[in-house]
C-alpha positions as CSV (number, residue, x, y, z in Angstrom):
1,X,-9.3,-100.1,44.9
2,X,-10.3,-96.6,45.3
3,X,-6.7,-94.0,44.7
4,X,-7.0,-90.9,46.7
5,X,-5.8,-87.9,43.0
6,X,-4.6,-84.9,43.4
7,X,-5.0,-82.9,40.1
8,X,-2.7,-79.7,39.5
9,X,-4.6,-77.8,36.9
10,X,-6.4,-75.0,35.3
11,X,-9.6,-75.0,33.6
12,X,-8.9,-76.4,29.9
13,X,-7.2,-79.7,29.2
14,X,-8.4,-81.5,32.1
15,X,-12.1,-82.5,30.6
16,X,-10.8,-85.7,28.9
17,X,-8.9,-86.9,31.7
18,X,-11.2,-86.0,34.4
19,X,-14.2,-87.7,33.2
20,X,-12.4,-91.3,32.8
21,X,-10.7,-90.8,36.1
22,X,-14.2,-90.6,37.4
23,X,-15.8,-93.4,35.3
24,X,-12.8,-95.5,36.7
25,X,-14.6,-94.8,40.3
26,X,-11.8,-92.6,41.7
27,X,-11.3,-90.4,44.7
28,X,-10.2,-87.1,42.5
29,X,-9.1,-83.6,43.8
30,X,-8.6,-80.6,41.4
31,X,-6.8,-77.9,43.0
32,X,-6.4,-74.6,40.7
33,X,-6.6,-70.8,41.2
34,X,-9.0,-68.4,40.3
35,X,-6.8,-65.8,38.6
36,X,-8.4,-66.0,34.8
37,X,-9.7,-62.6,33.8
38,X,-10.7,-63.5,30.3
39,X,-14.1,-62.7,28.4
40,X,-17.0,-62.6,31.0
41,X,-15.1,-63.8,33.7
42,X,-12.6,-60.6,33.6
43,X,-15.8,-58.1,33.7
44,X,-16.9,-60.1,36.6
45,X,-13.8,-60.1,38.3
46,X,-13.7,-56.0,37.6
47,X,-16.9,-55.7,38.5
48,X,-17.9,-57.8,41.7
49,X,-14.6,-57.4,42.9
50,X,-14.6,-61.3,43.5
51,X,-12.3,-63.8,42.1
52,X,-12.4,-64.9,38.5
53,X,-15.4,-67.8,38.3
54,X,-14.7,-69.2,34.5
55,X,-11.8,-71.9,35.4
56,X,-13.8,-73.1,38.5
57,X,-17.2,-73.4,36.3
58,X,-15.4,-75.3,34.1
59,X,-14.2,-77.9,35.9
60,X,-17.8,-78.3,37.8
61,X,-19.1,-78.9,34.5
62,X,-16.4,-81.3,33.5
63,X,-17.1,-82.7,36.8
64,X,-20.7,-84.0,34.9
65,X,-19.9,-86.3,32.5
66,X,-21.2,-89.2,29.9
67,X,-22.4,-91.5,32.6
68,X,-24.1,-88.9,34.6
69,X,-28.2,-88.9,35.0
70,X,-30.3,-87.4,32.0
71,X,-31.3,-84.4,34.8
72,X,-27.7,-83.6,35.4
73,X,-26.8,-83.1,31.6
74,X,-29.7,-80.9,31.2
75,X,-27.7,-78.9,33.5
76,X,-24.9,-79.1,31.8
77,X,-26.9,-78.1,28.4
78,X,-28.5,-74.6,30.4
79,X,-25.3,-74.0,32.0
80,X,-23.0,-74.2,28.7
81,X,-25.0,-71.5,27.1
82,X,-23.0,-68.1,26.4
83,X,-24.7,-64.8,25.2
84,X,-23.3,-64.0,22.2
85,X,-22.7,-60.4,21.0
86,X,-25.8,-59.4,21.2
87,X,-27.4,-57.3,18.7
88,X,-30.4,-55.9,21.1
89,X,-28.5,-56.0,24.5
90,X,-30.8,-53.8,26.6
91,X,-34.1,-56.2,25.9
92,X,-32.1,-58.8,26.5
93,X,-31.1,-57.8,29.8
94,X,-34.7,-56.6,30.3
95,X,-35.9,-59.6,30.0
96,X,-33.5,-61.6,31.7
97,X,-33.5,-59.4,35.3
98,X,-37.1,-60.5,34.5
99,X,-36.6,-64.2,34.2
100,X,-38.1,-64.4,30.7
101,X,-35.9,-66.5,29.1
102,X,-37.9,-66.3,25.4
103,X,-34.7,-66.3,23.3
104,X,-32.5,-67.9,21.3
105,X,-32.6,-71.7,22.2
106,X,-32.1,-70.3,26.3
107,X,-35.7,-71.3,26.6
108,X,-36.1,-75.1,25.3
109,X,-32.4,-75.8,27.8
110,X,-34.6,-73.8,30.5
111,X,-37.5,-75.8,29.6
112,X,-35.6,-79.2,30.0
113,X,-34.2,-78.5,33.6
114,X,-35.8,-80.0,36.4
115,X,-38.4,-78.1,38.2
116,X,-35.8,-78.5,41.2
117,X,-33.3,-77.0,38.7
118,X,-35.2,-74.6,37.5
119,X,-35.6,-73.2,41.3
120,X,-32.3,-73.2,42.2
121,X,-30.7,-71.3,38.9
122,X,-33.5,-68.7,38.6
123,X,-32.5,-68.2,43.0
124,X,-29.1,-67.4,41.3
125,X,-30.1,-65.7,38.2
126,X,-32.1,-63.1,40.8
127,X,-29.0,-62.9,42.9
128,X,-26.8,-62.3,40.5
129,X,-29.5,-59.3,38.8
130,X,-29.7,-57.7,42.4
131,X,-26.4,-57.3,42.9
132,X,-25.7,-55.6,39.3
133,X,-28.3,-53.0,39.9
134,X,-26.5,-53.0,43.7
135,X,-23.6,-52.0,41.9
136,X,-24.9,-49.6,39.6
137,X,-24.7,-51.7,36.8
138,X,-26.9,-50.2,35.0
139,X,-25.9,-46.6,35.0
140,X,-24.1,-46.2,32.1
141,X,-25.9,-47.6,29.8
142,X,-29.1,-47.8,31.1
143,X,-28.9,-51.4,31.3
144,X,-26.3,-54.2,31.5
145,X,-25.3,-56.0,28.4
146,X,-24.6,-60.0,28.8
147,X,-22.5,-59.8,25.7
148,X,-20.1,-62.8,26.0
149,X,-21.4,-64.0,29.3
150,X,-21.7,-67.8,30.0
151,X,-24.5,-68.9,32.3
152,X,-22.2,-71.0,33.9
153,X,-20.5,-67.9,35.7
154,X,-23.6,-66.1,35.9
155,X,-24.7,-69.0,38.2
156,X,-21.5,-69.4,40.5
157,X,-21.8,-65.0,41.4
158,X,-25.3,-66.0,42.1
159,X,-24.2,-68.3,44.6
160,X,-21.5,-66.6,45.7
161,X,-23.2,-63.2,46.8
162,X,-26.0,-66.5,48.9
163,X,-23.3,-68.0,50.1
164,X,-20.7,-65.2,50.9
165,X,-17.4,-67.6,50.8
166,X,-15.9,-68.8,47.4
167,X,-14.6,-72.0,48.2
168,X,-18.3,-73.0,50.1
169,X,-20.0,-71.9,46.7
170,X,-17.8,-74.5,45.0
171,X,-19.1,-76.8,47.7
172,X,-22.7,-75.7,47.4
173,X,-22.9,-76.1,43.6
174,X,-20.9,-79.3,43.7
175,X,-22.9,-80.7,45.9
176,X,-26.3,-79.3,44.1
177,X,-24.8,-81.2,40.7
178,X,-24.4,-83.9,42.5
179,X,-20.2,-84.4,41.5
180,X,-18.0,-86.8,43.1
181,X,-14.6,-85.1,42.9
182,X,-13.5,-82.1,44.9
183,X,-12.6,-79.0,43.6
184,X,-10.4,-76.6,45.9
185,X,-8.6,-73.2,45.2
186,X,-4.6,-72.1,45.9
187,X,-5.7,-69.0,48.0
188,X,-9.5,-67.0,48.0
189,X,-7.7,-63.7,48.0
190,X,-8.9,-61.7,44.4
191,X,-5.8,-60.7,43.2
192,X,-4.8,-60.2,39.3
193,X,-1.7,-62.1,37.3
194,X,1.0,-59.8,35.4
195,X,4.2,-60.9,33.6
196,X,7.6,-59.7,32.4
197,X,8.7,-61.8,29.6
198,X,12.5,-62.1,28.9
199,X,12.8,-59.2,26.6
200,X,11.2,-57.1,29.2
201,X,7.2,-56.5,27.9
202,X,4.6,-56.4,30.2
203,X,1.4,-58.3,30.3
204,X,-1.2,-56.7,32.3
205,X,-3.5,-59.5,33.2
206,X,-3.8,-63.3,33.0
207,X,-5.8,-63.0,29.5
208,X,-3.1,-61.4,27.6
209,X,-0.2,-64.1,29.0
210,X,-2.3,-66.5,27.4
211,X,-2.8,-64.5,24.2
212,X,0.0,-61.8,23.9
213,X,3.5,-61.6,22.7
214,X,3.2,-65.4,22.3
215,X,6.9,-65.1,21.1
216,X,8.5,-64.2,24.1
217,X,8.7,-66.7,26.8
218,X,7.7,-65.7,30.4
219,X,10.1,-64.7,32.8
220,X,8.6,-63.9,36.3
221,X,4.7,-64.0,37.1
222,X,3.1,-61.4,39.4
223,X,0.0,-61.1,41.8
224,X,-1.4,-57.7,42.4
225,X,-4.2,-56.2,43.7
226,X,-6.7,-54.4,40.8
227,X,-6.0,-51.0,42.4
228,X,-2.2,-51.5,42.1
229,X,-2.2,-53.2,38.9
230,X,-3.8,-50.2,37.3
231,X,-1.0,-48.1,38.9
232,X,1.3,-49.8,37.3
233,X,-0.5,-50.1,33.8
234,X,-0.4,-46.1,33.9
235,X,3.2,-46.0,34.7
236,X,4.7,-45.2,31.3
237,X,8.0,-45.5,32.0
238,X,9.3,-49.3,32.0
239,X,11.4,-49.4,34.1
240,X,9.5,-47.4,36.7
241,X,6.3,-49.9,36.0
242,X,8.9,-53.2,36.8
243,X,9.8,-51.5,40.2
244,X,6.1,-50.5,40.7
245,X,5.0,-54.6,40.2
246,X,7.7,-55.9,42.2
247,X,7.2,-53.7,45.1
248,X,3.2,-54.6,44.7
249,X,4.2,-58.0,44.4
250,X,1.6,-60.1,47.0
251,X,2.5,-63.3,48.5
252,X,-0.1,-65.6,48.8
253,X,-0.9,-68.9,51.2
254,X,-1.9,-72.4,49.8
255,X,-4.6,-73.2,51.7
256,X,-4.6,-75.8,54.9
257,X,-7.6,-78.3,52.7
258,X,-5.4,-78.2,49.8
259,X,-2.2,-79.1,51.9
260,X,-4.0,-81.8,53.6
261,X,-4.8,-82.9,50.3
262,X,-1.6,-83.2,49.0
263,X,-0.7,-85.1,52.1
264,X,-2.8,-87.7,51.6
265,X,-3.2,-88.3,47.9
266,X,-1.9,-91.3,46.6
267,X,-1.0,-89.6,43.1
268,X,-0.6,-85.8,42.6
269,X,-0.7,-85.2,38.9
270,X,0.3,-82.3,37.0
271,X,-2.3,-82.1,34.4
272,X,-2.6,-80.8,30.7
273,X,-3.1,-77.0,31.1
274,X,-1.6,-73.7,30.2
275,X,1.3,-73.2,32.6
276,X,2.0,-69.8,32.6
277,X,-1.4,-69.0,33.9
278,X,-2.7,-71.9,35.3
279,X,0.0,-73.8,37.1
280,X,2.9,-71.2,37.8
281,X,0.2,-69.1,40.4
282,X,-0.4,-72.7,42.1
283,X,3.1,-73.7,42.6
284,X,4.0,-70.1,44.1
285,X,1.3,-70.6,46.8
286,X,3.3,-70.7,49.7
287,X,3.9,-74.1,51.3
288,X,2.8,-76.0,48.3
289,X,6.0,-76.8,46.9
290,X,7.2,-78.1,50.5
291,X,3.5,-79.4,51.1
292,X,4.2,-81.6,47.6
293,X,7.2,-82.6,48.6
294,X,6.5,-84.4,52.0
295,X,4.1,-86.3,50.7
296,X,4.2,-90.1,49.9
297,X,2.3,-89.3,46.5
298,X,3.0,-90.9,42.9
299,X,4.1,-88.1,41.6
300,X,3.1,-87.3,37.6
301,X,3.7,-84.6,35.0
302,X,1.6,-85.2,31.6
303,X,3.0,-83.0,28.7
304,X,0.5,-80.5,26.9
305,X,0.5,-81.9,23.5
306,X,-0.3,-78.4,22.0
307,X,2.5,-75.9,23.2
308,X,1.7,-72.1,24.5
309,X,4.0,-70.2,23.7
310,X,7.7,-69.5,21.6
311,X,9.3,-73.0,20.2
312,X,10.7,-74.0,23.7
313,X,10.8,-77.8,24.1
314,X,9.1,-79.8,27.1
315,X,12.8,-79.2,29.0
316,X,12.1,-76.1,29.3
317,X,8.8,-75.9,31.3
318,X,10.2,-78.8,34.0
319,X,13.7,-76.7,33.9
320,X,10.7,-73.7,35.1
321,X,9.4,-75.9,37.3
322,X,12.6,-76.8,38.9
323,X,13.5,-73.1,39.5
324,X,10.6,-72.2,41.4
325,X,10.7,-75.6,43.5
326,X,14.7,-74.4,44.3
327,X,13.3,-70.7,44.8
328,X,10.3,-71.6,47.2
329,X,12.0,-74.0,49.3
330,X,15.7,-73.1,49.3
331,X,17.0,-76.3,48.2
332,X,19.0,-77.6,45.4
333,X,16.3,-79.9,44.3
334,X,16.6,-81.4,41.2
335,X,13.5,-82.5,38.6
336,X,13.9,-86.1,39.1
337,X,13.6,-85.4,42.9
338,X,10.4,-83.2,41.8
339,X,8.1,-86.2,39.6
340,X,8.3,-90.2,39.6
341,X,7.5,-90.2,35.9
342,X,7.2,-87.4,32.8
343,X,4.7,-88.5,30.3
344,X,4.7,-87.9,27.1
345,X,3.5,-88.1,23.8
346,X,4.5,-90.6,21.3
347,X,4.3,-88.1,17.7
348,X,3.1,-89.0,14.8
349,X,0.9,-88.7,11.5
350,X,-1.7,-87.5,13.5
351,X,0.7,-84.7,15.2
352,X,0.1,-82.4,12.7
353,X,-3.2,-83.1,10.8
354,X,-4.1,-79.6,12.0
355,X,-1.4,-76.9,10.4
356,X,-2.5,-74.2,12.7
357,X,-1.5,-76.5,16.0
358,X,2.0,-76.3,17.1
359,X,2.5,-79.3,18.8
360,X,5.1,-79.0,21.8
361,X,9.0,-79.9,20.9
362,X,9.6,-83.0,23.1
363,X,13.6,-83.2,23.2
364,X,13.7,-87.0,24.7
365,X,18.0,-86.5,24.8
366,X,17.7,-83.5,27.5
367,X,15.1,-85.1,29.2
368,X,17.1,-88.2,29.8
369,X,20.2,-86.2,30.9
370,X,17.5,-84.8,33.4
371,X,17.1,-88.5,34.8
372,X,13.4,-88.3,34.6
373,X,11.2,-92.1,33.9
374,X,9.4,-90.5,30.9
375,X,6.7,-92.8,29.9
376,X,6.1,-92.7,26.0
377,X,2.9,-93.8,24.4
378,X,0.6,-92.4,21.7
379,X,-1.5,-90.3,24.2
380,X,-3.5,-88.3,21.4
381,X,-6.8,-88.8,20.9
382,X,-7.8,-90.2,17.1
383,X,-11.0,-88.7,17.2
384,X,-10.2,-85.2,19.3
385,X,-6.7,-84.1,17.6
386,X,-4.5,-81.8,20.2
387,X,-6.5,-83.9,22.7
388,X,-5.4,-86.7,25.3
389,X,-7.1,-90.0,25.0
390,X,-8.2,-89.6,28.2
391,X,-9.3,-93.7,28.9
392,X,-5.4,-94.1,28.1
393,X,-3.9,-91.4,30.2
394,X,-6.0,-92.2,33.0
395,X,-5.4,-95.9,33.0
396,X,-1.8,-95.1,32.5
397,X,-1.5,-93.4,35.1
398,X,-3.5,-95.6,37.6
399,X,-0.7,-98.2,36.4
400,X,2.6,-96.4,37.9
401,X,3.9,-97.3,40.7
402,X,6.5,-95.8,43.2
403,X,9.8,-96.1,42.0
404,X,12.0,-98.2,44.1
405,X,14.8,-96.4,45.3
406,X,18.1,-97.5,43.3
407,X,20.4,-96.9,46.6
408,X,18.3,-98.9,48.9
409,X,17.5,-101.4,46.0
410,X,21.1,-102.0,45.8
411,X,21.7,-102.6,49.6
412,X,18.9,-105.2,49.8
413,X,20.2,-107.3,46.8
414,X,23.5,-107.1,48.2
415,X,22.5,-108.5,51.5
416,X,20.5,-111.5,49.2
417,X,23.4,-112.6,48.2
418,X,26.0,-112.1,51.0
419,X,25.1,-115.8,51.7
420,X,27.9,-118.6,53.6
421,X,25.6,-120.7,50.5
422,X,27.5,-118.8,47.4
423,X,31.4,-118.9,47.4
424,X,33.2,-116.0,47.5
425,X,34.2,-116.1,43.7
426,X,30.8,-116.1,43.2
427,X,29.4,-112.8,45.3
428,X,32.6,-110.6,43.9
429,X,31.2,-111.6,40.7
430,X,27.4,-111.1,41.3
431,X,28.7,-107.6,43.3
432,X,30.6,-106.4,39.9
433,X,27.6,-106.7,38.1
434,X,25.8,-104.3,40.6
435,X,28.2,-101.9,40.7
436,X,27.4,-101.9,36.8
437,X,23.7,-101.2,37.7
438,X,22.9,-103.8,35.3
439,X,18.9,-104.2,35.4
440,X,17.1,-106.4,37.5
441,X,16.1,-108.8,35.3
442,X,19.3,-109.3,34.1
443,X,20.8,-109.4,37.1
444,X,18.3,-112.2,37.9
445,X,19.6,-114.2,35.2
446,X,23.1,-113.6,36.4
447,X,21.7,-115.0,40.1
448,X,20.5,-118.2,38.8
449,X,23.4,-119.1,36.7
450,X,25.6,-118.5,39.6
451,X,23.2,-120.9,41.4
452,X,23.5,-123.5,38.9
């Protein structure tokens, strides 16, 4: 039976996990924001003035996977391609605005699309060349240099400037790639990420919490517009620049498709993803976290395997998640209230065939003290190392069920065995046991020797 999933996530660590969900024939919903500035995608975001394309692409392509049609990977071939730092930039872009694709291997993955596909992509391509020369693109240099791009998010501005609506571009190319899942954003506003970590440094954008002072852990995350992000990146003064983010600060709104969707999933996961940059924005969407909590889902968090940042153990980040959960809805609300299960990995030799990897501490005693179900198995992939098997997490995960709640659980045994048919001696015993919270199966055994 087809499981409505709700996937909290970014744009990396999702691939493995995706792809089997969707071989497993489920209803899957990836909700993310837009906020990534890094590489091509932060020059587009700087330049269009549009939100940032690169986390969204990603997840369009990971929405084509191994059991897709032979047309649809050829998609996934021309769409993959990235300009590297090109040594003749200007007839590169000459011949690109030109739709002369006659270099490098572009051609042969241009060659293999579809003549349906070939349509639609050079549509995009010419969309995306008018409105660089609309924007002057070309004045400095006399031409604009492609350096770095990937085709992927030269496609999706395409489509946006046809379209005119980011989350009906998502829509469009979804629907022209022919994916099953859905794929929504937080908010469509194009705002930039900052942080303060806790020793007070600055990180101006969303590429430089994922790469910068990877020592310090984050303290607060940030929204601003570009205009008033560069005010505060000219501020030289610290403490002036700190007062200049908070009181630029915006508060954005989770959108009413991705609160209906969280209403109605059956499971809302937490996927593997950078947290800092990719989940924190999410959850500070207003009404998510009270949106998450009213509904019915199976609720999941699935531990990176590789950690981000500083040697913080996996207590840490749900500790983070607890806080803003308290801060955006006002309640005491502990982490057990927040996920059914925690799952993590099960380390071994495998952990650390790759010395550069750090993998993430997983302190199992704090986790217990915070009364979360963790579910332990050897999640890492043999073949992919800092990667989930994604078959197993998937399957895994499709395999939870709602935990019973212990208070009611309690109340119904008791009434089971408040029964005219057992003596008295017999229920104060049996009652003893509960009070103990002895486990079910044990108090099973107890039931049926008291029958006897």
């Amino acid at each position: 039976m087809k499981k409505n999933i709700t996937l909290i996530a970014g744009g990396t660590g999702l691939s493995t996990l995706l792809s089997e969900l969707l071989k497993l024939d489920q209803n899957v919903s990836i909700i993310l924001n837009a906020y990534d500035d890094g590489k091509s995608t932060g020059k587009i975001k700087e330049f269009f003035n549009i939100l940032g394309p690169s986390d969204v692409s990603k997840n369009l392509l990971n929405s084509i996977y191994s059991d897709s049609s032979e047309s649809l990977k050829n998609c996934k071939e021309f769409l993959e391609y990235r300009f590297q730092s090109l040594k003749n930039p200007k007839l590169i872009w000459s011949k690109f605005k030109n739709q002369q694709f006659d270099f490098d291997y572009l051609s042969k993955l241009y060659q293999n699309l579809s003549v349906y596909y070939q349509k639609k992509f050079s549509l995009y391509i010419k969309n995306f060349v008018n409105e660089v020369i609309k924007y002057n693109g070309e004045k400095k240099l006399g031409f604009f240099d492609l350096s770095d791009f990937a085709m992927r998010n030269i496609i999706f501005v395409g489509a946006y400037f046809q379209e005119g609506d980011y989350q009906k571009t998502i829509n469009k190319l979804g629907e022209l790639l022919k994916i099953k899942n859905k794929i929504l954003i937080n908010n469509d506003k194009n705002l930039w990420l900052m942080a303060q970590t806790e020793k007070g440094s600055i990180l101006d954008r969303e590429s430089a919490i994922v790469n910068e002072k990877l020592d310090e852990k984050i303290d607060k995350i940030f929204l601003l517009k570009n205009k008033d992000r560069q005010k505060v990146i000219n501020e030289k003064d610290l403490n002036k620049k700190i007062d200049l983010i908070k009181h630029y600060n915006c508060e954005i709104e989770l959108k009413k498709n991705c609160i209906d969707n969280l209403l109605n999933a059956n499971y809302i996961v937490f996927a593997p993803s950078t947290f800092d940059s990719s989940i924190f924005p999410t959850l500070i969407s207003k009404s998510f976290c009270e949106s998450y909590l009213k509904s019915n889902a199976i609720k999941i968090f699935v531990s990176n395997l590789v950690r981000e940042r500083t040697t913080y153990p996996l207590s840490f980040t749900l500790n983070k998640i607890e806080t803003i959960f308290r801060d955006q809805t006002k309640k005491d609300i502990q982490i057990s209230k927040i996920f059914d299960y925690v799952i993590i990995n099960q380390h071994g030799f495998i952990s650390y065939a790759k010395k550069e990897n750090h993998y993430i501490p997983v302190d199992e005693n704090e986790l217990k003290k915070m009364q979360v179900n963790l579910v332990k198995k050897s999640f890492e992939s043999e073949k992919d190392f800092t990667k989930h098997n994604g078959r197993l997490l998937a399957k895994t995960i499709l395999s939870l069920e709602k935990p019973k709640n212990a208070a009611l659980e309690k109340n119904i045994l008791y009434q089971k065995i408040s029964s005219p048919l057992i003596s008295y001696d017999s229920q104060v015993r049996i009652n003893k046991l509960i009070e103990k919270q002895i486990d079910k199966n044990d108090f099973s055994k107890h039931l049926s020797l008291v029958a006897q």
